[in-house]
C-alpha distance (Angstrom), angle and dihedral (degrees) to the residues before:
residue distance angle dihedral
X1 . . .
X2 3.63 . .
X3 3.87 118.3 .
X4 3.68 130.7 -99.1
X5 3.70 122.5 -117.3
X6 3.64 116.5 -165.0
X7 4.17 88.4 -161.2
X8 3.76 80.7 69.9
X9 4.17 101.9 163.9
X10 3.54 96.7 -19.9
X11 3.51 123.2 155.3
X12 4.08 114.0 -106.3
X13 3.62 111.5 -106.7
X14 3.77 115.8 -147.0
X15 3.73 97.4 -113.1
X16 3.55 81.6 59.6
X17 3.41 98.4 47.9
X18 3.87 90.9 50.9
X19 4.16 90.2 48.4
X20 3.91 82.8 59.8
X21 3.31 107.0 58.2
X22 3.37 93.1 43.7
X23 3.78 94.5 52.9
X24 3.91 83.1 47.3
X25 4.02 92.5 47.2
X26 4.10 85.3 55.5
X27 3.57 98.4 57.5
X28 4.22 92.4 -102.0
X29 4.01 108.4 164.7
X30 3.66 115.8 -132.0
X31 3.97 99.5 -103.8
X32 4.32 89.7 60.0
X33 3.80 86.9 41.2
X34 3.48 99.0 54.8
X35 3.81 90.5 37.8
X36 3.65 92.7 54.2
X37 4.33 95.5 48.5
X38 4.47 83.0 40.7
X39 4.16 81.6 -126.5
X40 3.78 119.2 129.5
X41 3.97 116.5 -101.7
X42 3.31 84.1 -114.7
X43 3.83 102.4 64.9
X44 3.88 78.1 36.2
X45 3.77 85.3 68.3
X46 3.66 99.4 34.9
X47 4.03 90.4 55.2
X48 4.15 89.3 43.6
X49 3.46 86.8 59.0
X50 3.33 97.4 41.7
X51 3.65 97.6 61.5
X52 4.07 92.6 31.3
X53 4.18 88.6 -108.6
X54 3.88 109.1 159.8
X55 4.27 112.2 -137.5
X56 3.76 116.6 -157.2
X57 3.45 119.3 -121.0
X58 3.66 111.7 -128.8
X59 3.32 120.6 -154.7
């Protein structure tokens, strides 16, 4: 059953924003970033993109 995010399709605030790229700057794989900001890895991903952010991928 897939987990319940309570940030369902909110906007990004900046603060959150910010938190992300930093996350993504120290090497933070997508499943620990989007755990820490309570967003889906999806809208993880989408927002990445979004503002050209590379995730690692952890193996």
């Amino acid at each position: 059953m897939a987990e319940r995010f309570e940030r369902h399709k909110q906007p990004w605030r900046s603060d959150e924003i910010q938190k992300l790229h930093t996350l993504a700057k120290k090497g933070m794989g997508l499943k620990a970033i989007a755990k820490t900001l309570t967003r889906s890895e999806e809208s993880v991903k989408q927002r990445a993109k979004q503002d050209s952010i590379s995730i690692a991928k952890l193996r």
